[in-house]
N, C-alpha and C positions, 0 to 999 in steps of 0.2 A: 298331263304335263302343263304344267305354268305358263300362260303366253307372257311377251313381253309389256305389252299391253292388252285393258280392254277390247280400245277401239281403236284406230288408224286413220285420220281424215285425212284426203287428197284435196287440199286446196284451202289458201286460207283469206278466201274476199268473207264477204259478211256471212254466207249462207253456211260455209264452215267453221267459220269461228262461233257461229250461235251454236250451231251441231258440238263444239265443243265446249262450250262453253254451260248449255244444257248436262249433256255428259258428266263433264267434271263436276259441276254443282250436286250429280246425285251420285258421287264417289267413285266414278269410273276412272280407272288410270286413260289419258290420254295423250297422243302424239297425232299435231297436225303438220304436215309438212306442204310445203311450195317450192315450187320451182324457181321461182323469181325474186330476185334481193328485198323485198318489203310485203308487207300482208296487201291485200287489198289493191292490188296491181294488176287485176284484170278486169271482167266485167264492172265488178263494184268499184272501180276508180272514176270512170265513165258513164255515168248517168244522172237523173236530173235532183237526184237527194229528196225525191218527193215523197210524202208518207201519202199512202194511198188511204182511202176510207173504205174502199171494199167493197161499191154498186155496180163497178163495170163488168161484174165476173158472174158467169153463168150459176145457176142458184145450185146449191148442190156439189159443185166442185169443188177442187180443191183449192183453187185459186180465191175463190168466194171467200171458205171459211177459214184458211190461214191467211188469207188477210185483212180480216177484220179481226180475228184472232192477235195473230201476227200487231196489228197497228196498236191496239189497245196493251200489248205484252212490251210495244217497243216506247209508247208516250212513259211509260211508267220509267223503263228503263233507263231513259235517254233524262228523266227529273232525279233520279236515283243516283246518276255517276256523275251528273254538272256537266251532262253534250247540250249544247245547245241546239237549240231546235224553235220555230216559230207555228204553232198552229191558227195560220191568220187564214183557213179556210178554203174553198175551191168553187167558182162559178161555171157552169155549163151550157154555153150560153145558144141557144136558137139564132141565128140573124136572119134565116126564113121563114116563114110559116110552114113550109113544109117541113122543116127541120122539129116544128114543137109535137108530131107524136114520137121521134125517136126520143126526148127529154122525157115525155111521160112512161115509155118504156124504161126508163134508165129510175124512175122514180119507183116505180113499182119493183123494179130485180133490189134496189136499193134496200126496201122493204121487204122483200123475201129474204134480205141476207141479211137481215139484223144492225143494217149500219141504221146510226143514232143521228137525228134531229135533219135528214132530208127535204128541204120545202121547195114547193115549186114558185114563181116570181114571175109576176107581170113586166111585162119591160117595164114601167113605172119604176116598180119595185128594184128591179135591177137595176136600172141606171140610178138609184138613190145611193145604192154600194157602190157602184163604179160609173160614175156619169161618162167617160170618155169613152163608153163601149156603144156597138151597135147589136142592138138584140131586139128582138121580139116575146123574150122572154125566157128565162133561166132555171138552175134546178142549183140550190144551194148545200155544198157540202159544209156543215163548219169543222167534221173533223179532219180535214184534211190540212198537210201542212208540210213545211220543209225542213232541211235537219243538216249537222254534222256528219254528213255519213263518213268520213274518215275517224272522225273522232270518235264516234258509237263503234267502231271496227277495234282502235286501241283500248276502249273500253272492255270491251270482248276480250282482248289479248291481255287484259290485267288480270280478268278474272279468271280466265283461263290458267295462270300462271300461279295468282293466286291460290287456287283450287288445286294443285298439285302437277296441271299440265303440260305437254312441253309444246312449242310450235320453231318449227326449224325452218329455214330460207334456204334461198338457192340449192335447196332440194330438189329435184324431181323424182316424180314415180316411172321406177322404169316395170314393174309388173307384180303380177300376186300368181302363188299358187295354192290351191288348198292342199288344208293338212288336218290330222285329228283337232277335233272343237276350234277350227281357227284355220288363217290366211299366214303362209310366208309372204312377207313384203321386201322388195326391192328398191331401193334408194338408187339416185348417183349425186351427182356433183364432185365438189373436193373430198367429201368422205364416204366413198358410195359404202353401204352399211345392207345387211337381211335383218330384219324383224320381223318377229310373231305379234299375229292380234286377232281376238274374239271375235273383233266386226272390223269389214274395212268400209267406210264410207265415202266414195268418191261426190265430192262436192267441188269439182272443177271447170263449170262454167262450161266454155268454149271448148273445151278440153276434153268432156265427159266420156263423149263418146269415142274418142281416142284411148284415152285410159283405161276402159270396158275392155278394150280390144285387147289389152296386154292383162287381162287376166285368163290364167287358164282353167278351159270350162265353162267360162259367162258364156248362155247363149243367146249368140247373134240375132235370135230374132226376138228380143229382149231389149234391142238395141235402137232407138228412133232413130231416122235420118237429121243429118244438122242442118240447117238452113243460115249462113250468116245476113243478120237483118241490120245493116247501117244505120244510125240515124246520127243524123248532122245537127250541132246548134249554132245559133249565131247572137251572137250579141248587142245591145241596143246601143247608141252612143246618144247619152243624153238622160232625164229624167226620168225613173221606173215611171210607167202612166197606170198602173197597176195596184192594188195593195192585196191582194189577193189573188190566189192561182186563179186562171183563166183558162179553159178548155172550149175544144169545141166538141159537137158529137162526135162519136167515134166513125174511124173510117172502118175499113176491111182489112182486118190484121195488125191495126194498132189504135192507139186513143187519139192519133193528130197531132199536129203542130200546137205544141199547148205554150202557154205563157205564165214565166215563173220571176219572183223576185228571190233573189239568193240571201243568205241570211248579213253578207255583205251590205247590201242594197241595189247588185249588179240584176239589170235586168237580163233577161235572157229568152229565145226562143226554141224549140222542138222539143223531141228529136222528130226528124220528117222519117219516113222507110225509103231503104233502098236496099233490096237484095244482092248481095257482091257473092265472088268465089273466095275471097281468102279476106285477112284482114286486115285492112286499109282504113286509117286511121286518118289521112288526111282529108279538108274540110274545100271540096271545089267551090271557089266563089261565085260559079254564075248561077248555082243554086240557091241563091238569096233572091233572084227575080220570081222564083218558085215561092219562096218565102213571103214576100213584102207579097203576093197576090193572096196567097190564105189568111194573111193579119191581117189585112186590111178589110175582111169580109168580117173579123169581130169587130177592130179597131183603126176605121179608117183615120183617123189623123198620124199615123204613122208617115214620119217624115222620108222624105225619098233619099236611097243612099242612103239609111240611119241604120242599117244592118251589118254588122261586121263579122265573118268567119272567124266562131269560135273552137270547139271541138266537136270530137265526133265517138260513137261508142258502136262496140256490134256485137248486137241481143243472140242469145243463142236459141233461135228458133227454130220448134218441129214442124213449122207448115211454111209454104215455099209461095211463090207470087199466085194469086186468085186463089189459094186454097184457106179455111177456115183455121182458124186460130183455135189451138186446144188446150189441155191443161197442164199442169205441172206434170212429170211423170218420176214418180219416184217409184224404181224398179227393186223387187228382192225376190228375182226369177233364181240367185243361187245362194244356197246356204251362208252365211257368214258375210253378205256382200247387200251395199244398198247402195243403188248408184240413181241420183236426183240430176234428170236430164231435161232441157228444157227449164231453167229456170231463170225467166227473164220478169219484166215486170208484171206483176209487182212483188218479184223475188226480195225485194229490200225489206218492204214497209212485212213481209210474212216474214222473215226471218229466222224470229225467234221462235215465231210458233210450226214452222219449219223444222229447227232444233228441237223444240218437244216433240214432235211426230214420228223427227227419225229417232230419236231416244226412246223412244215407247215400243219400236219398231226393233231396235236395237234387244233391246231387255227381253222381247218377246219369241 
């Protein structure tokens, strides 16, 4: 019996529209559906548009080679549709000495994972790129960079469209059940609807592991725990002092309070962590005294009171406070079903090559 479609995606931020978007390009009938009135209205509306370069990811995993995969899948793409995007580079900067063997660590996994043109920097050298910084010495990405992330998301949803696909709004998924070669799928909204589909792909973000739960048969212990991980930005009032991403080493369970210029020219700070029970989107302002003391440890001439509460986003994390940070988890524990949990950064800049993996996965 003929399904109604090939594939089914749950959720339409960036990570399902490349999923469908790969898809439809190699002739799969497709339908992505959302919950909410616009694409790109959850996780991917909230975060820093940063293309990652792909050194901060354990060698080997997944996170590693889709995004370095991923980044080199998304430069092309984002020249190919007219998104704009700036690759003006990324510094990691030491302000200690004792910070310069985690830089040399971070150079060497860099080199393990095939990212392109990594150099290490003397402070000399780094203050020659950014004299207003405080370092002892740096690790230079230049493929790293920022981007249109709403716009690379319409992008997606052209082609998708173009390619013969459908993506529907103020959908939600209310459940799946199997069936011969394929999933009954359940809709609601104004037109709650059943359809048939070969594969259902949950790529729901925050959500995933709730929508796991409303299928019948996925099992449970297939299912990671959610952790929601806050991170707050805040923005600068005055001149970017910056031309280039600025990071610091990474902490435990994220990469830190990093500094970015928008393709605007708005500067901007984070995201910082903070583990919440639900989500909470508002930005407390006396967490910028937190702030102005980690900048000031790259970038002491930051003016006092020059931080303003901007927004805020919440990463869908498998590991909880003091516990290690793991990798992406893309599950196909049952027949017909691929559910991508845990996909926070650098869930963006892998994307695409995200979308080829679950399509190779899909086909197979």
């Amino acid at each position: 019996m003929p399904h109604d479609f090939d594939a089914c995606i749950v959720g339409a931020g960036a990570v399902g529209l490349a999923c469908g978007y790969t898809l439809a390009r190699r002739g799969d009938s497709v339908l992505v559906v959302e919950r909410e009135g616009r694409i790109g209205a959850g996780v991917s509306s909230r975060n820093s548009e940063v293309i990652h370069a792909g050194l901060h990811y354990a060698p080997g995993s997944l996170k590693a080679r889709l995004c370095v995969e991923g980044r080199r899948l998304l430069y092309a793409f984002l020249e190919s549709h007219s998104v704009a995007f700036d690759k003006c580079g990324k510094l990691i900067v030491a302000t200690e000495v004792s910070e310069l063997p985690a830089i040399a660590a971070l150079a060497e996994r860099g080199a393990e994972n095939d990212v392109e043109g990594v150099t290490r920097l003397t402070a000399a050298q780094t203050l020659a790129l950014e004299p207003a910084l405080r370092t002892v010495g740096a690790l230079h990405s230049p493929e790293s960079g920022v981007f249109d992330a709403h716009g690379y998301m319409e992008a997606l949803q052209g082609e998708i469209e173009a390619n013969g696909g459908a993506i529907v709004l103020d959908t939600p998924f209310l459940g799946a059940a199997p069936m011969a070669g394929g999933l009954s799928i359940r809709t609601g909204g104004a037109d709650p609807t059943t359809i048939t589909a070969r594969t259902l792909i949950l790529a729901a973000g925050l959500q995933a592991q709730a929508c796991a739960a409303l299928i019948e048969g996925f099992p449970p212990a297939h299912v990671p725990p959610l952790h929601f991980g806050k991170g707050s930005y805040f923005t600068l009032s005055g001149k970017a002092p910056f031309r280039r991403l600025i990071y610091p080493p990474p902490i435990p369970g994220a990469l830190g309070i990093h500094y970015r210029r928008d393709l605007g020219g708005q500067p901007r700070f984070g995201p910082d962590l903070e583990f919440v029970a639900a989500e909470d989107y508002a930005v407390d302002p006396s967490r910028a005294a937190g702030f102005e003391a980690y900048v000031r440890r790259f970038w002491p001439g930051l003016p006092e009171g020059a931080l303003v509460p901007d927004y805020a986003g919440i990463r869908p994390k498998l590991h909880g406070p003091g516990e290690t940070q793991g990798d992406f988890v893309i599950e196909t524990g049952m027949a017909g079903v691929i559910a991508l949990f845990g996909i926070e950064s650098p869930g963006l800049t892998s994307s695409l090559a995200i979308g080829a993996h679950v399509a190779d996965l899909a086909a197979n």
